[in-house]
N, C-alpha and C positions, 0 to 999 in steps of 0.2 A: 504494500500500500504506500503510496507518495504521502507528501507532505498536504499537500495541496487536495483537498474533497470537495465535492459535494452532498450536500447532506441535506436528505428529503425528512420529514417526520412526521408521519399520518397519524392523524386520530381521531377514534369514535367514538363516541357516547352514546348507549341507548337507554335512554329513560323512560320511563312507565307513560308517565301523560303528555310527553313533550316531542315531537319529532325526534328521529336522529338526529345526531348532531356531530360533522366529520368536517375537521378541519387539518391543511398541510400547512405547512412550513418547508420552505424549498432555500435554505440559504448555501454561497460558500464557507465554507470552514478547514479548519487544521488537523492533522492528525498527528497523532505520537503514539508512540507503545515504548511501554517504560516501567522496568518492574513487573512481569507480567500482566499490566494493564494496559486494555487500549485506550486512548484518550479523544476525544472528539469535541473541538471547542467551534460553535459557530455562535452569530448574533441573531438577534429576532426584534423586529419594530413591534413597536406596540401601537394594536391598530387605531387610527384615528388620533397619535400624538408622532412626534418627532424621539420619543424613548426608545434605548434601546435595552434587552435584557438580554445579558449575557449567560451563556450554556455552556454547558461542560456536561460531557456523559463520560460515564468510567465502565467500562464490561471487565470484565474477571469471573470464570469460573462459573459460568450461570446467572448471576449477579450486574443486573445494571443500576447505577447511580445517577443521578437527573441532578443539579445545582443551577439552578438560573437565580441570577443578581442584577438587580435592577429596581426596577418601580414593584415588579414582583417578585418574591425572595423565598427558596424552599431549598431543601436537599433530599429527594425523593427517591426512595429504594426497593428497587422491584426483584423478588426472588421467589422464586420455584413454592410452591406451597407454603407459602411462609405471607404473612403480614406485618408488615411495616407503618408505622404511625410518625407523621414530621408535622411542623407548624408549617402553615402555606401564607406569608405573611402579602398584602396587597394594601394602597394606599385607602381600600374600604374597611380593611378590618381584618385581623385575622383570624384564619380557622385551622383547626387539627383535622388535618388529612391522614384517612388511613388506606391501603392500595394492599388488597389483599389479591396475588397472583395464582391466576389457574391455569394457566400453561405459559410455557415460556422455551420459544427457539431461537437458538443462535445460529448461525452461520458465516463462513467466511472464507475468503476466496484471497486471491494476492491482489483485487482490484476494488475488492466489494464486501462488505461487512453490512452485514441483514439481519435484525432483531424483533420478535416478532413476540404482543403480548398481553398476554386476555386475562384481567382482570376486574375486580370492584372494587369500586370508591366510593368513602365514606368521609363525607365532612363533618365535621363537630360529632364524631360518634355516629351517624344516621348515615345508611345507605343512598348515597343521590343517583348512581348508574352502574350500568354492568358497559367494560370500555375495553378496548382495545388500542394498539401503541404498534405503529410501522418505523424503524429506524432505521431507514438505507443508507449508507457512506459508500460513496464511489470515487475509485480515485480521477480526478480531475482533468488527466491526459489518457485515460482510459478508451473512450468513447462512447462508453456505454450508457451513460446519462441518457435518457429522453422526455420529453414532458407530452405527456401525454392531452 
């Protein structure tokens, strides 16, 4: 994998009374691997201001780490049967996020790191949806990027 990626991040929410709800995230970004972990640092606008929130994914061993800093601030941790509780802090107010995983696939290639991840999320204690999480990293002279 180069230095240089692109990093796609799909996700979906299905909740009970509300439509779907799948949103991407399509930035470039950095890679590392260090210490047995991979590292993935891209930025994300924050819609309808000029902010921006900065990301960091960590994979290891089944185990991926989310940290975004900015206007909104968490360190969010998604593993194989296991549930994770972090504060999800936002200029509205914070809440306790908890992200209980029901499958979780890795994969990885010398071009392409693909993470794939079905779990539920609970705010303040209360289940708000059952969600899913696409993290592609492509290396950037690759070719294999496309928008579909």
């Amino acid at each position: 994998m180069t230095r240089e990626v692109l990093v796609s991040v799909k996700g979906l929410h299905v909740m009970e009374e509300e439509a779907d709800d799948e949103i991407e995230v399509i930035s470039a970004g950095k890679y590392y691997y260090r210490n047995g972990k991979h590292y993935i640092l891209y930025d994300e606008l924050v819609e309808g201001t000029k902010e921006i929130i900065k990301n960091c994914i960590k994979l290891q061993n089944g185990k991926m780490e989310l940290q975004k800093k900015g206007p909104l601030r968490t360190e969010m941790v998604f593993e194989r049967d296991k549930k994770n509780t972090s504060w999800y802090f936002t200029p509205y107010g914070n809440m306790m996020a908890g992200i209980d995983v029901k499958e979780m696939k890795i994969s990885e290639s010398d071009d392409v790191i693909e993470v794939n991840v079905k779990y539920s999320l609970e705010m303040n204690y209360e289940h708000i949806a059952d969600c899913s999480i696409t993290v592609k990293v492509i290396a950037k002279d690759s070719g294999l990027f496309r928008l579909k």
